[in-house]
N, C-alpha and C positions, 0 to 999 in steps of 0.2 A: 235359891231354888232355880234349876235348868229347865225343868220342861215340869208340867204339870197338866193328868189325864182327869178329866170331870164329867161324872157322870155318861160314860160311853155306852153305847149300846149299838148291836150293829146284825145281821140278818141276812143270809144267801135264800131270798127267797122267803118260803113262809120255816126255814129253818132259823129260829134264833140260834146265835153263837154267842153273842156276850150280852150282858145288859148293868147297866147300872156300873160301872169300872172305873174308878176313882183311884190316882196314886198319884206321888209326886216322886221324881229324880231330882238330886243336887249335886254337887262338885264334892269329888271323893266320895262318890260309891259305888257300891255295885250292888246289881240288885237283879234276881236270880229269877227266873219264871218255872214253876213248877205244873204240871197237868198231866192227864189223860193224853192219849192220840185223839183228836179230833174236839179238845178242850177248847182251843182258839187263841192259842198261843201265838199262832204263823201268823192269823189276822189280827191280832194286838199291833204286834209290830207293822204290818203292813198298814194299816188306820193311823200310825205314829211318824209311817214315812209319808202317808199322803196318799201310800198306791191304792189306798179303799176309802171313801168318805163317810165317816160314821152317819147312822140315822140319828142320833142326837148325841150332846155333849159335846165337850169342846177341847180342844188341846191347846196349849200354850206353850211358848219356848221364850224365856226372857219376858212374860210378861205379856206378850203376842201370841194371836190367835191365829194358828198357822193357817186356816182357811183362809185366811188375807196374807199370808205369803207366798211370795212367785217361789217355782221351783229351786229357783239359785239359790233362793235366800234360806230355803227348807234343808237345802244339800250344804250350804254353808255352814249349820248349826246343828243336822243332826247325819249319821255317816252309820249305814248299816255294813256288816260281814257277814257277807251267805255261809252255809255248809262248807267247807272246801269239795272244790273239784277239777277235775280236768278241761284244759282248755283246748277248744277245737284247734286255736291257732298258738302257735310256739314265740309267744313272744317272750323277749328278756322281763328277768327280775326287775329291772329299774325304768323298762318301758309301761310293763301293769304299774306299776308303784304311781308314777307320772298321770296315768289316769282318772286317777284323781282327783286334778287337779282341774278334770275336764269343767265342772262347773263354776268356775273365776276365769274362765275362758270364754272368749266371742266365739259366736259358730263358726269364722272365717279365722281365727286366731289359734295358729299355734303353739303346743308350750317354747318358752322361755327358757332364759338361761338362771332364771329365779324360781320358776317351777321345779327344774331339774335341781336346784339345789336345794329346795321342800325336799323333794323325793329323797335325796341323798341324806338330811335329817334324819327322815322317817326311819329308813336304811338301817342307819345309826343308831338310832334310840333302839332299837328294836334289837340289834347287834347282828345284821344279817348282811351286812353291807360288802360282806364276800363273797353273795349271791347277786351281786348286782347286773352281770354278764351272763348270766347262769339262764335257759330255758324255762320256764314257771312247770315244766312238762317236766322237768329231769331233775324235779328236788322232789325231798320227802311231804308227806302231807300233812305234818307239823309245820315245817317253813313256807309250805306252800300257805299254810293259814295264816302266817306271820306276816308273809306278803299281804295279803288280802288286808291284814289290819294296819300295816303299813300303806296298803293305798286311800284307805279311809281316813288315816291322821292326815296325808297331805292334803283334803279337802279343811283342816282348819277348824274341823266342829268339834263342838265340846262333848255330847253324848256320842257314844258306841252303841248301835244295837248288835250284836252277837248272835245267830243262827243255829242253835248247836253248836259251837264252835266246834267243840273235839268229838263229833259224831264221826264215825270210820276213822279213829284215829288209836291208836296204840298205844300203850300205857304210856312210855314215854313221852311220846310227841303231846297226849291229852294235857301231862305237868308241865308240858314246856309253853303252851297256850294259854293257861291256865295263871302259870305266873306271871306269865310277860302282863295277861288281864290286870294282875293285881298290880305290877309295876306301872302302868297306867292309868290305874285309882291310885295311887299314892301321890302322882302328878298333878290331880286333880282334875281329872274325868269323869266321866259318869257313864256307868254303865250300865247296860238292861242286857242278860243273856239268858238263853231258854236252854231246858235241859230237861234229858230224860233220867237223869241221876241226883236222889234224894242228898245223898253223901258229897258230892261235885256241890252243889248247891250250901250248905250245911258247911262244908269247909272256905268256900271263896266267896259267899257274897256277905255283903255290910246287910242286906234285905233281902226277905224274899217273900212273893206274890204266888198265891194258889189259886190257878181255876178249875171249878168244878160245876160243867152241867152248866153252863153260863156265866155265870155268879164267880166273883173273888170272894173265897170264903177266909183266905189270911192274909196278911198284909201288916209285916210286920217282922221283929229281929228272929236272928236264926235260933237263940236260947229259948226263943219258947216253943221251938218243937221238938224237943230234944224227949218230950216224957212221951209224942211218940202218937197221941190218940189221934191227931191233927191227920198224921201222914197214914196211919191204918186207916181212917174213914177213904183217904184221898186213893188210896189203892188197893184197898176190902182185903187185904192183908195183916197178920200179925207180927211186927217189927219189934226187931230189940235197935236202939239206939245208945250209943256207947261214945263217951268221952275216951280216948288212948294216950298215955302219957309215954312217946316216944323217948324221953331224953332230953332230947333238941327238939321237940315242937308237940302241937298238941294237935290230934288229930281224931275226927271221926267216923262211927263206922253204922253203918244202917243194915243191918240184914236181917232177914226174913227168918222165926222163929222157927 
């Protein structure tokens, strides 16, 4: 087990947003967050990175309560990927990548010629590594997302948190985000990603987590939502859910009756 959330509960105010939030992430998997707009998805993850301190409960990574980890040590073991977006400033593919790397770095320490070969790793695993010269401004916003999870592996952590990964993004580039995801749980990662797609969820995660109205009302494998009543209460909709047997692969389909 990589990180384990206990008992979380957390508040803007006299607004509750989550209470009571218990899950555990391990090596090879992935594990989908499902909700509402305004469910508390954004602040799950942000409580996980550190940027919110929950009102009680605890988190652990290895064992360790990250409240008694310094920031390096938090950024060494767990590595988020925003939305993609555009960058004010045009730097190269292989100088965001490098980034990264910023926290195994002293404040007066530049990277390395072992940093820069992280970076060129990443690059590679990723298969992007003929973007490495290329403006972060002047690729598509599938690679641009690639980048971004390329600069998160060359920090070294074992968990991914995901952002919407494929939010504004185009059928294509969503598949190509998507797998590389899964090629990185097969490596043994661990992954947390939020989505506003019942089917995205349903086809790519090993797990997946619903919040509703504060409260994680599931928590658990993606076959038992499949009969459907879980995700109708979750969006006062009437859903037909469907196994498709492609051929070559199996796939699902969630639409609205």
């Amino acid at each position: 087990m990589l990180l384990e959330a206990s008992s979380l509960s957390f508040s803007y105010g006299r607004r509750k947003v989550l209470e009571d939030i218990s899950f555990t992430l391990s090596e090879g998997t992935s594990t989908a967050i499902l909700g509402r707009n305004g469910s508390g998805k954004t602040t799950l993850m942000r409580l996980l990175l550190g940027f919110l301190k929950a009102e009680s409960g605890t988190i652990r990574i290895d064992g360790k309560d990250t409240s008694l980890m310094t920031n390096r040590e938090r950024a060494s073991a767990i590595a988020y990927i925003p939305q993609t977006t555009s960058n004010v400033y045009s730097y190269s593919v292989l100088d965001t990548v490098m980034m990264g790397r910023a926290p195994s770095l002293t404040v007066f320490q530049h990277p390395g010629k072992k940093d820069e070969e992280k970076a060129e790793e990443a690059l590679e695993m990723l298969g992007i590594e003929k973007l490495r010269a290329r403006s972060v401004n002047a690729i598509s916003g599938g690679e641009r997302q690639l980048v971004l999870i390329a600069r998160a592996l060359t920090q070294d952590a074992k968990i991914l948190l995901l952002d919407e990964p494929t939010a504004s993004l185009d059928y294509s580039n969503q598949l190509l985000v998507m797998e590389t995801a899964e090629k990185l749980r097969e490596k043994g990662y661990a992954l947390l990603f939020s989505t506003h797609s019942p089917e995205q969820a349903l086809m790519n995660a090993t797990n997946i987590l619903i919040l509703k109205e504060t409260e994680l009302i599931f928590n658990g494998n993606p076959e038992n939502l499949l009969s459907g009543e879980i995700l109708e209460d979750l969006y006062s909709r009437k859903l037909c859910i469907r196994k498709i047997d492609t051929g070559a692969t199996e796939r699902i389909v969630c639409i609205p009756e």
